[in-house]
PLY file of the C-alpha trace (Angstrom):
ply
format ascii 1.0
element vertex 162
property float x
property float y
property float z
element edge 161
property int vertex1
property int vertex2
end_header
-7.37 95.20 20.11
-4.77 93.69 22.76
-5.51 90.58 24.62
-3.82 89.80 27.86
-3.71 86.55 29.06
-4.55 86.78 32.56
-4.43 84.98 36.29
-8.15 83.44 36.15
-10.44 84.69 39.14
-13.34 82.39 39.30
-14.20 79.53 42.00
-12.97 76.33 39.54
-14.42 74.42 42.87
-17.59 75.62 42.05
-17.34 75.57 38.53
-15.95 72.64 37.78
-14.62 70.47 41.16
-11.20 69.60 40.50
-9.96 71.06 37.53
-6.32 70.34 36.79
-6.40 73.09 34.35
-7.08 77.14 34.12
-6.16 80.05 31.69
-7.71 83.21 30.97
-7.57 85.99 28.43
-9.32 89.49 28.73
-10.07 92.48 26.15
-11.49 95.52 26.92
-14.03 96.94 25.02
-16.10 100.19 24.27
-19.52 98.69 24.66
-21.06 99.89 27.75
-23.96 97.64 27.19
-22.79 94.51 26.79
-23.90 91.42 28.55
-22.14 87.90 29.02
-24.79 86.65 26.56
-24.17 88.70 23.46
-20.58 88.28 24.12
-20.21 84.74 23.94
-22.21 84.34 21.36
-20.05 86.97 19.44
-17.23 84.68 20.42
-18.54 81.27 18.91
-20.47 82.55 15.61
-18.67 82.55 12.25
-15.36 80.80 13.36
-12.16 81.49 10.95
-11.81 78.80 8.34
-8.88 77.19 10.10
-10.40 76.73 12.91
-13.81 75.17 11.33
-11.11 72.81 9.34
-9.48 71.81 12.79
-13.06 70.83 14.38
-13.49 68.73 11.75
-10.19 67.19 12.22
-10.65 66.85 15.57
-14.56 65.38 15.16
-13.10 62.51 12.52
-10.27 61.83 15.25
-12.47 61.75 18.32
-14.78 59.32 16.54
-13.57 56.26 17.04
-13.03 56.50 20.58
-16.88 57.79 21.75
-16.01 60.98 22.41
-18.74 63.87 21.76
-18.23 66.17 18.83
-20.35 68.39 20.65
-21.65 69.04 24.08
-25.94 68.24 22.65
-27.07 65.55 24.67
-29.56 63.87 22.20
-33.17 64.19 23.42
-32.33 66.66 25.78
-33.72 70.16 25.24
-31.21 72.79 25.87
-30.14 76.40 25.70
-27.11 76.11 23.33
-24.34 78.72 22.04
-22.50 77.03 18.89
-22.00 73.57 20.23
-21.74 74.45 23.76
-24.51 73.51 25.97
-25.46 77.19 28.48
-24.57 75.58 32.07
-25.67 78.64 33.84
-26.01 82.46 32.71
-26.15 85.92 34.35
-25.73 89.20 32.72
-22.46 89.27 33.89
-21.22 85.68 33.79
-21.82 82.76 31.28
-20.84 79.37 31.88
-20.84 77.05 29.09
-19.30 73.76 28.46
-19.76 69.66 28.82
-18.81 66.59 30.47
-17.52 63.70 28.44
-15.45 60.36 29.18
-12.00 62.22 28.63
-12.93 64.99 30.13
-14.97 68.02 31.47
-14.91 71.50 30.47
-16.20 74.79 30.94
-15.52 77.98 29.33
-16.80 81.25 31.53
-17.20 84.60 29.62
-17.37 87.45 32.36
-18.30 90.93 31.21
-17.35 93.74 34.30
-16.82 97.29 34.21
-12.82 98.41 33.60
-11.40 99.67 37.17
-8.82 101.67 35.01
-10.03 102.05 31.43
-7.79 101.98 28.59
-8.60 105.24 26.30
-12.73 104.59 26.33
-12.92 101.25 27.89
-16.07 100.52 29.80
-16.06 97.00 30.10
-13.93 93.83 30.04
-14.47 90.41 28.87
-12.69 87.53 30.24
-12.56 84.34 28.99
-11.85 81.38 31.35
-11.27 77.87 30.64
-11.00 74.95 32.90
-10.82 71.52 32.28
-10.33 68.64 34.32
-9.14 65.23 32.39
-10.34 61.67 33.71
-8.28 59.32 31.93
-4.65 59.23 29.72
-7.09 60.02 27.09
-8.22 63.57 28.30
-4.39 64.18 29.16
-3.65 63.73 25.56
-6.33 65.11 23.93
-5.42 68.33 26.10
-1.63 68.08 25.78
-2.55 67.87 21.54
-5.10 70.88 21.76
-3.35 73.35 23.91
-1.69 75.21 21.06
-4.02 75.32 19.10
-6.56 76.39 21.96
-4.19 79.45 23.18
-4.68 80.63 19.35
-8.08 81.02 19.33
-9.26 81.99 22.39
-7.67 85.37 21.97
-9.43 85.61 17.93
-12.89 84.61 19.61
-12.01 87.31 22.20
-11.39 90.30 19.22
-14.96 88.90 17.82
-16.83 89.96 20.80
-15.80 93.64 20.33
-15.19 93.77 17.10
0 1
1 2
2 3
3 4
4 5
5 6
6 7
7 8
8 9
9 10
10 11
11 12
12 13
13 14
14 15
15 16
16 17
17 18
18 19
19 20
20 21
21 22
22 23
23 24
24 25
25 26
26 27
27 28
28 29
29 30
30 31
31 32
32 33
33 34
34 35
35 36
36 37
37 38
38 39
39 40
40 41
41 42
42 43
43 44
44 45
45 46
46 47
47 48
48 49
49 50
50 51
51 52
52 53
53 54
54 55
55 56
56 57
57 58
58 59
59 60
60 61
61 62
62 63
63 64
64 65
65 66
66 67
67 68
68 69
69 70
70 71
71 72
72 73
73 74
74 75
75 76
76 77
77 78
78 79
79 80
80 81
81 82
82 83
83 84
84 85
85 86
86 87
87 88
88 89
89 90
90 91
91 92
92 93
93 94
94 95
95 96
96 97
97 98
98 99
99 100
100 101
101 102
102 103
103 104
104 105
105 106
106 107
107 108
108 109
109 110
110 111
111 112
112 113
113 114
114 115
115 116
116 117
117 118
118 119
119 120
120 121
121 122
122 123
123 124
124 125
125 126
126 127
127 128
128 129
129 130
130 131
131 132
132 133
133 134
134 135
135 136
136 137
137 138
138 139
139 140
140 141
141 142
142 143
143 144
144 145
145 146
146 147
147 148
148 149
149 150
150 151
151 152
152 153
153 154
154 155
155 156
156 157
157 158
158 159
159 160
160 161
């Protein structure tokens, strides 16, 4: 199952006003009938080991500086997929993510037909990231997570078709 990293093609304006940051992978799948949805929540559940080991890392780190180890707002009722709070959702689009004192994010799963399918492609699924930093903090924080975040966007990609 190849993943291409791709130009993104959504409105960051709209999405997330002034993002200094934007990457996108897509995979094309066989699954006629899936939605944005059922994709991204294919994406988050059951995370590799590695990965669950470096959110804990990354929760013990953030700690001591306020930072959220996950986008629930306490109190605040909302539709969640793993620990990303649903900012808006069609059957084609799902836009996910948080803002915090570092920085904002969003991650947008798109699900479209294939204009030319690979041999029994119906559909693609894109994954798009944006993030726009507020302080040295956020800079870091994204500087430090960048490889590690253009490793497993690509395996949370495979889950959704796999």
């Amino acid at each position: 199952m190849r993943v291409d990293e791709v130009t993104p093609n959504v409105d960051s304006a709209a999405l997330l006003a002034g993002a200094q940051f934007a990457d996108a992978f897509r995979i094309a799948t066989t699954r006629p009938d899936l939605d944005a949805r059922h994709a991204t929540e294919a994406m988050v559940a059951g995370q590799p080991r590695w990965f669950e080991w470096l959110v804990a890392l990354r929760n013990l780190l953030v700690a001591p500086f306020g930072l959220k180890t996950s986008g629930a707002t306490e109190g605040v009722a909302c539709d969640m997929i793993g620990i990303f709070p649903v900012v808006s959702e069609t059957p084609e689009r799902l836009v996910a993510g948080f803002n915090d004192k570092h920085l904002d994010f969003r991650l947008v799963v798109d699900v479209a037909p294939v204009d030319i399918a690979p041999a029994g492609a119906a559909r693609s699924i894109t994954a798009t990231t944006l993030v726009l930093t507020h302080n040295w903090l956020g800079r870091t924080y994204l500087a430090v997570i960048m490889p590690f975040h253009r490793l497993i966007v690509p395996v949370m990609l495979r889950k959704a078709v796999g």
